[in-house]
C-alpha positions as CSV (number, residue, x, y, z in Angstrom):
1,X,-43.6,-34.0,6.8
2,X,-42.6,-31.9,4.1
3,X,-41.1,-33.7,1.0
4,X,-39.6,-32.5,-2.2
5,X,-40.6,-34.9,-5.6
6,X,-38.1,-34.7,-8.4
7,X,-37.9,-36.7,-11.4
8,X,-34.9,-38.4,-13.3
9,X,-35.7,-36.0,-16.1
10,X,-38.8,-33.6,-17.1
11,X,-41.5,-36.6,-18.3
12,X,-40.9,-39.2,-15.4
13,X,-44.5,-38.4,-14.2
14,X,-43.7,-36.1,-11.1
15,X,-47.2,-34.7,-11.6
16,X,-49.0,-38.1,-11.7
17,X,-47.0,-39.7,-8.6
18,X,-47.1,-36.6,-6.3
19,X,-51.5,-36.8,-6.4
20,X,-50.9,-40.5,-6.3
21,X,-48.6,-40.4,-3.1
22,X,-51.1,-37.7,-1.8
23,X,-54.1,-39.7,-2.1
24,X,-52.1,-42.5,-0.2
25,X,-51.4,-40.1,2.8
26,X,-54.4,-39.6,2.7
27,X,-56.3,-42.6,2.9
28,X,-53.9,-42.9,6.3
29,X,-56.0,-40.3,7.7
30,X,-53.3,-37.6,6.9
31,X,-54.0,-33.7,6.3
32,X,-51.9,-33.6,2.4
33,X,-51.4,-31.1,0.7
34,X,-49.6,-30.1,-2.6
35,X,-47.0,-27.5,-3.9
36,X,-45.8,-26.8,-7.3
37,X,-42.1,-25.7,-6.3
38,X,-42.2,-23.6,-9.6
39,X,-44.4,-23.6,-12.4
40,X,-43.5,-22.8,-15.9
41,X,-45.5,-22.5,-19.3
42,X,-48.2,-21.2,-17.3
43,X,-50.3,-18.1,-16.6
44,X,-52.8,-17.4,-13.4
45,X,-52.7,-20.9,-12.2
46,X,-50.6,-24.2,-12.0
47,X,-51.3,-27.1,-14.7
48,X,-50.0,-29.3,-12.2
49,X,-51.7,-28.2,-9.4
50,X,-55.0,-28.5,-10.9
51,X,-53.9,-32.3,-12.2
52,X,-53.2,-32.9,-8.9
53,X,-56.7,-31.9,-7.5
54,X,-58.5,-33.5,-10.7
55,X,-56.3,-37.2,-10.0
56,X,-56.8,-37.2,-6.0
57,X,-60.5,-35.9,-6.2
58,X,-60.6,-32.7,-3.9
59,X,-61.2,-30.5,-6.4
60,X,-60.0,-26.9,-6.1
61,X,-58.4,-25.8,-2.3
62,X,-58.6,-22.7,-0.4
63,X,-54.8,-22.4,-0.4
64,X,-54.8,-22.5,-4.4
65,X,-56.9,-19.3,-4.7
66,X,-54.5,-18.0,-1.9
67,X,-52.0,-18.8,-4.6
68,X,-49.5,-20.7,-1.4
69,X,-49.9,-24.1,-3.5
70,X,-48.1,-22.3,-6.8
71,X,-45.7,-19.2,-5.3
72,X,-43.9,-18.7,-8.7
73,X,-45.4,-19.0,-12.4
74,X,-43.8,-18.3,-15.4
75,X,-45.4,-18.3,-19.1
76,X,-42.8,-19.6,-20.5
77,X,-42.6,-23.4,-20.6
78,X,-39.0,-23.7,-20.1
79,X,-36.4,-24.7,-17.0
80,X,-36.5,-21.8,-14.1
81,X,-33.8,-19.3,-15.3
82,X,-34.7,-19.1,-18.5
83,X,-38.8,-18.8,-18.3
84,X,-37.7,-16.0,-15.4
85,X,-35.6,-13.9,-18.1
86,X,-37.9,-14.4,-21.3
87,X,-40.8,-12.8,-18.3
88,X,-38.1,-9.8,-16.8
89,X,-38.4,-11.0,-13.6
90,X,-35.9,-12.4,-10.6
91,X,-37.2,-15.8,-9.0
92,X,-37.4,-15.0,-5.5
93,X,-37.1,-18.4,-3.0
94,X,-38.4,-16.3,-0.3
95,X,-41.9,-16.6,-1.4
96,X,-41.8,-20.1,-2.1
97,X,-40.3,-20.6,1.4
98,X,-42.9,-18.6,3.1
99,X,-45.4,-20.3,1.5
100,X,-44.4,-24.0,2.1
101,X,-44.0,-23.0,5.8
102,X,-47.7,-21.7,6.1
103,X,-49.3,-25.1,4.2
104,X,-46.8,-26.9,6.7
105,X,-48.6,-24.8,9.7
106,X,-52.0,-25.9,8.0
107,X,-51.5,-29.2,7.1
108,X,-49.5,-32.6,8.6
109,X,-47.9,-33.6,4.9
110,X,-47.0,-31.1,2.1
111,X,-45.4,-32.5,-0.7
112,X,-43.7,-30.2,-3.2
113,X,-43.4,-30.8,-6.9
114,X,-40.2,-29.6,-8.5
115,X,-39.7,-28.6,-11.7
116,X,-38.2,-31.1,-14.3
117,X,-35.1,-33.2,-12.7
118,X,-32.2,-32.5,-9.8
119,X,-30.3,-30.2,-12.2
120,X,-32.4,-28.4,-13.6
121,X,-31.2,-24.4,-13.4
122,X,-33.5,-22.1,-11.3
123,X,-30.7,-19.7,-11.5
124,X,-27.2,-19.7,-12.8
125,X,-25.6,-21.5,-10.3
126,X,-28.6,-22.6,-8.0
127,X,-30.1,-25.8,-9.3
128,X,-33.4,-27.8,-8.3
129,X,-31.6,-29.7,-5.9
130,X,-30.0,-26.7,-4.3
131,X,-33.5,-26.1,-2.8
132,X,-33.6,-29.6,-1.1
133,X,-30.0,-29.1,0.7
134,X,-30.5,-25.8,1.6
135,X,-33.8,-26.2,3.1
136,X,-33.0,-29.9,4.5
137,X,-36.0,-31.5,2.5
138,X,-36.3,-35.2,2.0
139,X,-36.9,-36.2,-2.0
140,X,-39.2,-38.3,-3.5
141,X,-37.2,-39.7,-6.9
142,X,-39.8,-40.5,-9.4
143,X,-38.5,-43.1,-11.9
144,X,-40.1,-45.2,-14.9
145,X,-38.8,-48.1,-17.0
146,X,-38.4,-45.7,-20.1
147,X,-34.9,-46.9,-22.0
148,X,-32.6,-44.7,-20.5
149,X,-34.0,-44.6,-16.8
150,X,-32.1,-47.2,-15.3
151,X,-29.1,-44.4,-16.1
152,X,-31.3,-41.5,-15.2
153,X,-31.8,-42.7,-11.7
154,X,-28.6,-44.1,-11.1
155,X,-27.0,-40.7,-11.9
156,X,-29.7,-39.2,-9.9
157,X,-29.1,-41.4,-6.8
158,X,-25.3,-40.2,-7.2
159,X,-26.1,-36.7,-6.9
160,X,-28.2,-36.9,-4.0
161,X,-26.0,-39.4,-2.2
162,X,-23.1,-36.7,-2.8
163,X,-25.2,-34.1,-1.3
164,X,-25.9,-36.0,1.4
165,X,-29.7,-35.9,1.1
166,X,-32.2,-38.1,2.6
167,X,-34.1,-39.9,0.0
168,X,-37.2,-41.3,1.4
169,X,-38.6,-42.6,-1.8
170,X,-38.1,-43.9,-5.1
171,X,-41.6,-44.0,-6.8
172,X,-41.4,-46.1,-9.6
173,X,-44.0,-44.9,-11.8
174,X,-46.0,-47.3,-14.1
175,X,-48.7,-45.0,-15.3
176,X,-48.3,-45.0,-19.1
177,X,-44.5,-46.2,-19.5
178,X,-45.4,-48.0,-22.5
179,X,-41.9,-50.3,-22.6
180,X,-42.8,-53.4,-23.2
181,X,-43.4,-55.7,-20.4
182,X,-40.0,-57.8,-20.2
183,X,-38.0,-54.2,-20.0
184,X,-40.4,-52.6,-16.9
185,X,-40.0,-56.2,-15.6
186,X,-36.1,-56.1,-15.8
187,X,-36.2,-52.2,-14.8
188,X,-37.8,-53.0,-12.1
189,X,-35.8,-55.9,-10.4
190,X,-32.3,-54.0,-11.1
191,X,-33.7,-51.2,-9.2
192,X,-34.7,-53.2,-6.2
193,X,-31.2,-55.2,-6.3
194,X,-29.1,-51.5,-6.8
195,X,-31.6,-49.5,-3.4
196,X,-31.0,-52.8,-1.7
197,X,-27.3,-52.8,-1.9
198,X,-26.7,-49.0,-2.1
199,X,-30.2,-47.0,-0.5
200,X,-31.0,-49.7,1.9
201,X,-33.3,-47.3,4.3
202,X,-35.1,-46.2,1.2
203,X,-38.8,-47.3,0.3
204,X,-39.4,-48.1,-3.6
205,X,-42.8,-47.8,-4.1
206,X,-44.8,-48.9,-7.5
207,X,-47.3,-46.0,-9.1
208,X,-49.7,-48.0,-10.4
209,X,-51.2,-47.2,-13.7
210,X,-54.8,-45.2,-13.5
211,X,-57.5,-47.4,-13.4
């Protein structure tokens, strides 16, 4: 399987959720493996790629020094098109591509962080979820009970139903939402009630906060 995470916007906790649903596949008896889709606000490695080692346990990966796991960084921390102009260069899709496809030769699972939400611009007029269509990726939508997500998602869900996109998870992340309890509570059940009705074949599954 290869999956694409997005978020309803940049803090939804892509980072935290993607090592938490690796560590699941895992446990399965799954090969898993992460991909930061493209990483900015860094230089000569990935942030989240080395969150995502440090939360599931492995520690660094052979493919991380082979820099497959993070194709594309860029200093500035910023969306895609603008981190690639402030560094003079052209983001080139082609190396990410190449790279997904040899940790999906390697491994059974690869799941790829994105970066930020759906429309966030790599270029001009390619966004985030330009890469899932054109590449035929399922999504992961990480979600939270953060006042304003219930919107978020449901404006998310629009865009990928209009895409026609399969979304095989929503990921409801409850690692350091900080809401109150009777606001994740009510989150919570409107988002079952709205996948029920409108994302029936979808899975929502609950990120549970770090012990």
């Amino acid at each position: 399987m290869q999956l694409f995470i997005t978020g309803i916007d940049t803090d939804a906790g892509k980072t935290y959720a993607t090592a938490w649903l690796a560590s699941q596949l895992s446990a399965q008896g799954r090969r898993v493996i992460t991909q930061k889709f493209i990483q900015t606000g860094c230089t000569g490695s990935s942030e989240d790629i080395d969150a995502h080692r440090r939360l599931t346990g492995t520690g660094p990966l052979p493919e991380d020094a082979e820099g497959l796991t993070a194709p594309i960084i860029l200093s500035y921390p910023a969306s895609a098109q603008l981190a690639a102009r402030i560094d003079g260069v052209e983001i080139d899709l082609d190396v990410i591509d190449r790279a997904r496809e040899e940790l999906a030769r390697r491994y059974d699972d690869v799941l790829i962080e994105g970066a930020g939400g759906l429309m966030v611009p790599i270029t001009d007029d390619f966004m985030a979820i330009d890469y899932a269509v054109t590449r035929r990726l399922p999504v992961a939508l990480v979600t939270n009970s953060k006042l304003g997500s219930i919107n978020h998602t449901v404006l998310s869900l629009e865009a990928l139903r209009t895409r026609g996109i399969n979304l095989a998870y929503v990921l409801y992340n409850e690692h350091h939402m900080g809401s109150g309890p009777e606001i994740e509570a009510d989150t919570l059940a409107f988002l079952r009630r709205y996948l029920s009705r409108h994302w029936p074949s979808t899975r929502l599954l609950l990120v549970p906060e770090q012990a």
